[in-house]
N, C-alpha and C positions, 0 to 999 in steps of 0.2 A: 504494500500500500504506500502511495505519494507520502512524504513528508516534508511541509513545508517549514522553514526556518527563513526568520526576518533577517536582514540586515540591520546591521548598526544605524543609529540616528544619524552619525556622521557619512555612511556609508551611502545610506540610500538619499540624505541630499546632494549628495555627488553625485547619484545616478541619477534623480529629478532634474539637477541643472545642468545636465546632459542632453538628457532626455529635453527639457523646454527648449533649450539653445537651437533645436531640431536636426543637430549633427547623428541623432540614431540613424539617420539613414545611410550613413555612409559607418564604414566597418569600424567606429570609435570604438578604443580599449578602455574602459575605467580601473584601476585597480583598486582591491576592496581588502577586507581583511586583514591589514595590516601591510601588502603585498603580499600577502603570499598567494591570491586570486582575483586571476582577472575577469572582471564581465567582456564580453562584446555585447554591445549594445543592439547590433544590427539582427542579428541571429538569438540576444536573449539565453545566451548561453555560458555558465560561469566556468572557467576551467584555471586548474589549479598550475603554479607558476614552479615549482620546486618538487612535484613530486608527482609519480602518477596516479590518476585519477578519472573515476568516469563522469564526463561531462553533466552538469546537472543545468538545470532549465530554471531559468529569470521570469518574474511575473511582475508587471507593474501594478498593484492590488489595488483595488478601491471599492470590491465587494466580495462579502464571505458570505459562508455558511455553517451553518455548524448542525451535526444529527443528534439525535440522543446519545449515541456511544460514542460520538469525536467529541475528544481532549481539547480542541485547540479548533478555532477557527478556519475555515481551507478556502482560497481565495477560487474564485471564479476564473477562466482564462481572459483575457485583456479583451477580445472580441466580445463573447459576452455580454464584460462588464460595459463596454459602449453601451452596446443596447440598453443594460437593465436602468445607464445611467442616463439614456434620452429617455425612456419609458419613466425616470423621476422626476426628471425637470417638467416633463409634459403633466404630469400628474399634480406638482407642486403648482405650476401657474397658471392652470385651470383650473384647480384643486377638484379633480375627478379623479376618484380612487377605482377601488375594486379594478383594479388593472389586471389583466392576466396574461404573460410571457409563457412563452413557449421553447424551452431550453433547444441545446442541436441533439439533446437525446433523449426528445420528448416528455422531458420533466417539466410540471408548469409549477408558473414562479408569480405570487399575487400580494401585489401591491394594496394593501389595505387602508393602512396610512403612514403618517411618516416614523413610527416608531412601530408599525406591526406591520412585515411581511415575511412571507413563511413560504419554504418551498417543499413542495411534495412527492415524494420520490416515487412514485407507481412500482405497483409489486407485478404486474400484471398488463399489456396493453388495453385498450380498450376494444379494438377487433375481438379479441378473444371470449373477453366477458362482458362487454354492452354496456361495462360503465365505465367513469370517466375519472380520470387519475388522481383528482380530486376528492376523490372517495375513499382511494387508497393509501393506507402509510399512514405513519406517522410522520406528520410536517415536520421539515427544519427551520432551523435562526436563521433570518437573512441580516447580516449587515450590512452598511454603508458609511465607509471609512474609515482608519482604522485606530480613530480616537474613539469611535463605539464599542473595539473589542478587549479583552482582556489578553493584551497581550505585551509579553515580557521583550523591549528593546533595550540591547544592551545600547551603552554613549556609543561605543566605539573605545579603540587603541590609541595613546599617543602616536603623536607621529615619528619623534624623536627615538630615535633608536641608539641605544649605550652602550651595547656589549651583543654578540652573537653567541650561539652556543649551540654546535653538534651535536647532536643523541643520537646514539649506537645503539641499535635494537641487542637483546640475548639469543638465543637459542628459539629455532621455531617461527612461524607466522603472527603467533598471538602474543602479546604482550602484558595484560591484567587477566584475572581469573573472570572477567566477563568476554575473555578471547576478542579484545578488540586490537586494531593494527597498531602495528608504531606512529601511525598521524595523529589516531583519536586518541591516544595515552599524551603523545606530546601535546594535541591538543587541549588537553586535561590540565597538565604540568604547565603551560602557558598560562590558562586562563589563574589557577591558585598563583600564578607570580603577579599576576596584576593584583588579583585580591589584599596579597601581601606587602605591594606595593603602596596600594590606599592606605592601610590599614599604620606602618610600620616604615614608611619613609615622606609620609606625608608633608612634612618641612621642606624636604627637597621639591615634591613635586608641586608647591605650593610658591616656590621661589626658583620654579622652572630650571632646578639644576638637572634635574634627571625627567626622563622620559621614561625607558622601557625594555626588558630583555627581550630577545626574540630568538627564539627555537625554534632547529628547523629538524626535522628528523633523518636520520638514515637508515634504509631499507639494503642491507644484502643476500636475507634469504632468500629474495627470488632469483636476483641471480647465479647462485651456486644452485637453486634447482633447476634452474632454465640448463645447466648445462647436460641434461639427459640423463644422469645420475637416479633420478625418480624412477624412469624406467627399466635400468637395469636392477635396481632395487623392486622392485615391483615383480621380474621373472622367477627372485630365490626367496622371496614372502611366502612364506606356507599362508594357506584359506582360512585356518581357524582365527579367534578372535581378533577378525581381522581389522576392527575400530583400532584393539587396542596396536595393535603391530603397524598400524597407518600412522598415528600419534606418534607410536617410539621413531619409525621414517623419517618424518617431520618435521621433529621437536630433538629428540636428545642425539639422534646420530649428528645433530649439526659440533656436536662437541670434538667425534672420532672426525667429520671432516674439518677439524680445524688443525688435528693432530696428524693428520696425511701431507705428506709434501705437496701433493698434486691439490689437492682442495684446500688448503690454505694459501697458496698462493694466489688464486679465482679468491680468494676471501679479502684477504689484506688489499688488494692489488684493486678489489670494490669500493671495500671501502676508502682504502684514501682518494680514491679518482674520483668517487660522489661525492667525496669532503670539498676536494679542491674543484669539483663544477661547481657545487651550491656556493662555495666561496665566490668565485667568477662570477654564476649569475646573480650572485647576490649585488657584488659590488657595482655590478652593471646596471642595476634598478636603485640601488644608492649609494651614488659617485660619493656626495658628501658624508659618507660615513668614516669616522673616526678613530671610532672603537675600536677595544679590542678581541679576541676571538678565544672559543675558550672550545672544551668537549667533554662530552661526558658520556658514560657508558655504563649500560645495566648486564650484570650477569655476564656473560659471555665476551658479551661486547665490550667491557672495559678491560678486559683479558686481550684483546684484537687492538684492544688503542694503548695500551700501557705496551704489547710488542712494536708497536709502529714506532711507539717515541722512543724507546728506548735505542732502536736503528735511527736516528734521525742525526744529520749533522749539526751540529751548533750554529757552523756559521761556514756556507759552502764558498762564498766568494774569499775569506781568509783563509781557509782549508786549502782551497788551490795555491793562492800566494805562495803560502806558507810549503806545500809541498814542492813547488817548483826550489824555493831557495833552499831546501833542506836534501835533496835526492840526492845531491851528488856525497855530502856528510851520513845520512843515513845507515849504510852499510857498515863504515868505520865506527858509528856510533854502539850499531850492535854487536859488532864482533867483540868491542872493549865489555860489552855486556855478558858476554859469553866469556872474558878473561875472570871477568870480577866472580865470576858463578866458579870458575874453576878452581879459583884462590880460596874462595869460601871450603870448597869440599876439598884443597889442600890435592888440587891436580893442574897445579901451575905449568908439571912440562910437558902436557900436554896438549897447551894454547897452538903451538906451531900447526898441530894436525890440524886443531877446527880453524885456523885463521887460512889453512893451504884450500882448506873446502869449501872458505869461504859462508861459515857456521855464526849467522846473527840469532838472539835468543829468541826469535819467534819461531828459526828452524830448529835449534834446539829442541824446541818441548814437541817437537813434530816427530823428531827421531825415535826411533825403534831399535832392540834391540840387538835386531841384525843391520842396522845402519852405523851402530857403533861397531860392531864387531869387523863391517867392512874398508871400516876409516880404521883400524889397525889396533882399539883400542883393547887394553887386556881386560882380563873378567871381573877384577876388581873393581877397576875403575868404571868400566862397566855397570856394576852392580853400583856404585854409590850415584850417577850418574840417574840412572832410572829411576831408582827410591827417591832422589830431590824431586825428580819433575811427576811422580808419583803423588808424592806427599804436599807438593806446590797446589796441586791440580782439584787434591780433598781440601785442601783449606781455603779454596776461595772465597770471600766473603762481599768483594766487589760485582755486585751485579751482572753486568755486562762486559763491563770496563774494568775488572778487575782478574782479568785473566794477563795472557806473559804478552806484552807489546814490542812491538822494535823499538831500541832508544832506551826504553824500562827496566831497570834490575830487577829481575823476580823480588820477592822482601824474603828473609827467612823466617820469619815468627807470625802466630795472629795478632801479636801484640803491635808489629810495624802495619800489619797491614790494616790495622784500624786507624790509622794515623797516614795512613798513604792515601794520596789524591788525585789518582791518573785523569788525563785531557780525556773530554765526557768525547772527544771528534776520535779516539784511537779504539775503535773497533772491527778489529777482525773475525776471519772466518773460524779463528780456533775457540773461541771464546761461543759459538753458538754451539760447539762440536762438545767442548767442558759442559757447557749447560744442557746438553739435549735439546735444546730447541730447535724446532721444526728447522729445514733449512728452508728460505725459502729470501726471493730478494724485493726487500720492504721498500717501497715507494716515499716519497722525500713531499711532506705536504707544502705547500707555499705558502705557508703564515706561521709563524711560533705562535702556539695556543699559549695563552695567560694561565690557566688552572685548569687542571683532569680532574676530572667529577668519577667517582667509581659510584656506585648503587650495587647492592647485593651483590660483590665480588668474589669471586673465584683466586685471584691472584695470589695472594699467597698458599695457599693450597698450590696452585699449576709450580709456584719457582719450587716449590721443597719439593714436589714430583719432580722435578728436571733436576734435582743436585744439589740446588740454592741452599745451605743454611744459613748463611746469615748476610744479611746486607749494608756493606759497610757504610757507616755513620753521613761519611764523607759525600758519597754519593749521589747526583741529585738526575733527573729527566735532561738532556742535552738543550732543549728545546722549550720546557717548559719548566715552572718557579715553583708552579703550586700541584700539593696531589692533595684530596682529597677523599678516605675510603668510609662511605657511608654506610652504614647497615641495621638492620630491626634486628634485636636480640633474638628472635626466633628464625630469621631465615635459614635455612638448611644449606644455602649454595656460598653465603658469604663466610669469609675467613679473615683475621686481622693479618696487618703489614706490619706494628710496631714491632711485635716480640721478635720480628727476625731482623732489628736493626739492634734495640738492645733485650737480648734473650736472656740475661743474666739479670735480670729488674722483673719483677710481678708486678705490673701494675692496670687497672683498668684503662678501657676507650673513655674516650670523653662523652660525657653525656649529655645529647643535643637539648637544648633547653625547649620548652611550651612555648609556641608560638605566641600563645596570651601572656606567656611573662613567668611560668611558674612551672615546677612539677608536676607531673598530676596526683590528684589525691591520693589514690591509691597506692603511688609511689610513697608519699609522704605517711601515708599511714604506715606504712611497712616499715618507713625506716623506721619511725618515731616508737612503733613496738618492738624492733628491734635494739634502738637504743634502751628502749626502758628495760627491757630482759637484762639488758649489758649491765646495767645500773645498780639493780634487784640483787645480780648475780656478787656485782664489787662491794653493793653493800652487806651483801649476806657473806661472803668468804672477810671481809674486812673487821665483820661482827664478831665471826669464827677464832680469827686468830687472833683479835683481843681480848677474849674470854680464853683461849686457849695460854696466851701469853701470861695472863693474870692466875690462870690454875699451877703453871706450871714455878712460876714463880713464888706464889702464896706456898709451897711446898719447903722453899730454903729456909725460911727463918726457923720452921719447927724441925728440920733435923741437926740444925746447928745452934738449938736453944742453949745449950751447954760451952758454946765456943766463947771468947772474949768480948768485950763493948764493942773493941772496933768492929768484931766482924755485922756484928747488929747492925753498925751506925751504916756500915757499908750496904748492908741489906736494905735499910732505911732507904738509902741515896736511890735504888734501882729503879722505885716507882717513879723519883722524880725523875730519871732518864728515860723510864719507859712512857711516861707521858710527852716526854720532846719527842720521843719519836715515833708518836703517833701521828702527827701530821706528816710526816714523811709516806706512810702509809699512805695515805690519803689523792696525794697528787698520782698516784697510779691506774685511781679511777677513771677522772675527765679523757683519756686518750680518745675514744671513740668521737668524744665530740673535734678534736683534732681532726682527728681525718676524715673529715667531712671534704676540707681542702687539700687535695693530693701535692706533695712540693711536686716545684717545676724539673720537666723532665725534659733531658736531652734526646732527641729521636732523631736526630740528625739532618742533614740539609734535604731529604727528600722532598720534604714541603718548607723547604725555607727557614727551618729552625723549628717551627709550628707543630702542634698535634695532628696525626695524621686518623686516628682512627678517631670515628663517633659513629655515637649507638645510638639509635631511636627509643623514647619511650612506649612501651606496649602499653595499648588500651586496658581498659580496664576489665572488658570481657574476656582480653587475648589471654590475663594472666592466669585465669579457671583452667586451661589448657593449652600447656604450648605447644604440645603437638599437633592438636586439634586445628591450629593456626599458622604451622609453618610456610602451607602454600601459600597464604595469603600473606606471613610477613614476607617472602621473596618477592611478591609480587604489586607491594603497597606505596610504593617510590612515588607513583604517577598521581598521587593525590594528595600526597603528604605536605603539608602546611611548613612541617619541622624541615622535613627536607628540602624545599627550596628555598624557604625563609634564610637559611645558610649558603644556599648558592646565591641567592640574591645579596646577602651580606657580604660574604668573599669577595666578589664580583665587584660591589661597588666600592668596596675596603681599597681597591685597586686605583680607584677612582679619588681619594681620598674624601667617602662621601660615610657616615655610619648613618648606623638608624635611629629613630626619633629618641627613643632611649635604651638603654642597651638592656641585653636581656641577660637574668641572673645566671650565671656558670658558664658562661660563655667567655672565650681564650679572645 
């Protein structure tokens, strides 16, 4: 069934002064939406500028209808409404009612007076049954104009646009547990940033500093299934419960084609080419845009954008410089790398062999066993030789860039290598081959993104699968300043980043504050009976062992009644010391309210010095059952208040803009 959806106030008077100027005849484009869809006026047809879509159909309204079971008013088509709208004027300046219209699909439409006309849908023609359609149905609401109907128009979008922002679909076609696409989830996610907007930067947009984030979405599942995959998959599908084995097709094997060389390459190689079109056509409909460019990725998809950047060059126009005037040094640079590795394992005379082979330390860590053996080296040496680039190779803690470079001394310890700072541009092919990461070659975006957005991420899960254990401190995105990994304490598919930066520290994510300014209750009741147990607990063991102290003591004076004064007077003295150091006891209690505020934590330059993990808080229903709720925390991003409320803060933090007032436990 039709569904119709109004235009914005601002939108549809840009279509009416379109429309009066009487340029619809000729193929004028209006764009609506923010841009992101164009009308043509001539054709009445609105089609979408960034993403595909099926053409949907423009009505100029000026009469509805409405039946018993329509929700919503449903305008008439514009031919039609001509008619219905000479048959009122004629009625009005003659003032002769009872007018009866004749629809183009023989429904009649009667004009009673100006606030009562009803249209009557015939169940039945009137050939059939010899009466007259008038008799039949239940009449509809006719209105006229659409300040008579009850109908919801939003203002419209600033026009002003501040920042962009890439979203990366997960796994699958559907995106929310209502299986809607990646438009209508970002579509979602858009509209709560305006909300958020109003609500929580209103001094800005009231002194016109800011206007508007705008989201565009990225779609790759189609095309890795466009590639015919569907149908080879389709011949080895056994027939039984075949919904559910369509689903797993669909949905979770997009995870194994991400882990295939051949389908992650058609993966990566999409999405940055639809990054850097939407980029293109974007700038191309707003030259004057200024801003800067950010992405973000749910599920899967921030696993595909956190591999893209991490391949990304810093800065390709100095990179070339830079490698033209260093080529001809280069060589010399490693082979002295390869001296210093020698001296370290105490095989100095043996520099002549690798410097005769021409042995820099990227070949080094390449060599095998019998590549030593064939460069004349004895088994000794041999053997210590392998066990360093062995044991180099387990201890990596540098992400990508923390594997053996030309130019770079191996380090010997995890003690130097957490203090080591390799150039984020010196990555090689050995260092995906250390990682297990797919090989595959990562496309170079044309903007440095400002901040990664992660939502229910995968990514630390994926680096400890590939070898990662720890990420050093030092290490940051080539490309980009800020990461951020967001997640619901129930989701099933996200995983923190902090503990593999410092894995020697317990400490919680950060906890995204209530968009209204507070915890939620239920949160707060929990702590708050949590504290008082804590409390109950210090004052009841504190009770214990001052009665404990006092029995054990009150024992001394009667087995030493027979001893000297002094020992008495001494006796005497204990209570008064035992009473000093009851207050002592005492400050052991409060801690709990201590750590309410976590001290400040190092987690290294991944996000700029900043906390990088935060946790949503669960509803109040969620927390009766977590498991009950996990598909639904994985899949809650798209309307979360909390969570954009911080991408929107980020975002404009860049800008150096905050919110109207800041919100409690927030960094």
């Amino acid at each position: 069934r039709e569904r119709w959806v109004p235009f914005s106030a601002q939108d549809s008077e840009r279509l009416e002064e379109a429309h009066g100027s009487g340029r619809d005849r000729e193929d004028l484009v209006v764009p609506t939406s923010g841009g992101r869809y164009d009308v043509h006026l001539k054709t009445r047809q609105r089609v979408a500028v960034y993403w595909d879509e099926e053409v949907s159909e423009v009505r100029r309204c000026t009469w509805f209808y409405k039946g018993d079971k329509d929700n919503k008013y449903i305008p008439y088509s514009e031919s039609f409404s001509e008619e219905l709208e000479e048959a009122y004027m004629i009625a009005v300046t003659l003032d002769e009612w009872k007018k009866k219209l004749e629809s183009p699909s023989r429904e009649i439409i009667i004009l009673h007076n100006p606030k009562l006309m009803v249209h009557y849908h015939p169940v039945a023609t009137s050939d059939d049954w010899g009466s007259t359609p008038t008799e039949q149905g239940r009449p509809r609401t006719v209105k006229r104009g659409v300040e008579n109907i009850a109908a919801e128009i939003p203002n419209g979008e600033p026009l002003q646009i501040d920042h962009l922002v890439f979203v990366v679909h997960g796994i699958g076609p559907a995106c929310d547990i209502r299986f809607r696409s990646i438009v209508q989830c970002v579509n979602d996610f858009r509209n709560v940033s305006l909300s958020m907007l109003q609500a929580h930067f209103r001094k800005a947009q009231e002194q016109q500093q800011i206007g508007r984030v705008e989201f565009l979405p990225v779609n790759w599942h189609s095309s890795l299934h466009s590639t015919g995959v569907d149908v080879d998959l389709e011949r080895i599908t056994l027939p039984s419960i075949n919904r559910l084995r369509h689903f797993i097709n669909d949905t979770i094997l997009d995870v194994f084609f991400y882990n295939s060389s051949t389908y992650c390459q058609t993966i990566v190689d999409t999405v940055a080419s639809e990054m850097n079109r939407l980029h293109q056509l974007f700038m191309q409909r707003n030259p004057h845009f200024s801003g800067g460019v950010s992405i973000a990725g749910h599920s899967l998809g921030s696993l595909i954008l956190f591999d893209l950047l991490t391949n990304q060059k810093a800065a390709p126009e100095e990179a070339e410089h830079s490698e033209q005037g260093s080529r001809r040094s280069s060589s010399n640079r490693g082979i002295e790398d390869v001296k210093g590795i020698l001296k370290k394992l105490e095989l100095s005379e043996y520099c002549d062999v690798f410097e005769k082979e021409k042995m820099d330390s990227q070949a080094l860590f390449l060599c095998t066993e019998k590549n030593l053996k064939e460069m004349g080296i004895p088994l000794g040496p041999r053997m210590k030789i392998l066990h360093y680039i062995s044991s180099e190779k387990e201890m990596q803690v540098c992400l990508l860039h923390g594997c053996v470079h030309p130019g770079h001394t191996p380090l010997p310890s995890a003690s130097a290598l957490t203090t080591y700072n390799p150039s984020p541009s010196a990555l090689t092919s050995l260092s995906l081959a250390i990682l297990a990461q797919v090989s595959a070659n990562y496309p170079q975006l044309n903007y440095k993104p400002t901040i990664f957005f992660a939502f229910g991420s995968p990514i630390g899960m994926f680096l400890t699968v590939r070898g990662v254990k720890r990420i050093n401190p030092n290490y940051s995105l080539p490309t980009c300043k800020g990461f951020f990994n967001i997640f619901h304490p129930f989701d099933p598919v996200a995983y923190r980043i902090e503990p593999m930066i410092v894995p020697d520290l317990e400490f919680e994510p950060m906890l995204l504050p209530h968009h209204k300014g507070r915890k939620r209750m239920h949160l707060e009741l929990k702590e708050g009976l949590t504290r008082m147990s804590v409390d109950l607990k210090n004052n009841l063991l504190g009770s214990l062992r001052v009665a404990w102290q006092s029995f054990t003591r009150a024992q001394l004076p009667a087995l030493e009644a027979a001893s000297t004064d002094t020992v008495s007077t001494d006796a005497e003295a204990e209570p008064e010391g035992s009473t000093e150091k009851e207050p002592d006891t005492k400050p052991e209690e409060p801690p709990s309210a201590v750590k309410e505020e976590p001290p400040l934590i190092n987690v290294g330059r991944l996000n700029g010095g900043n906390r990088i993990d935060y946790v949503l808080q669960e509803k109040p229903i969620e927390s009766f059952n977590e498991y009950l709720f996990a598909l639904q925390g994985h899949l809650c991003y798209w309307e979360s208040e909390d969570t954009v409320l911080l991408v929107l803060k980020e975002i404009y933090q860049t800008q150096g803009i905050a919110l109207d007032q800041p919100l409690p436990g927030s960094q």
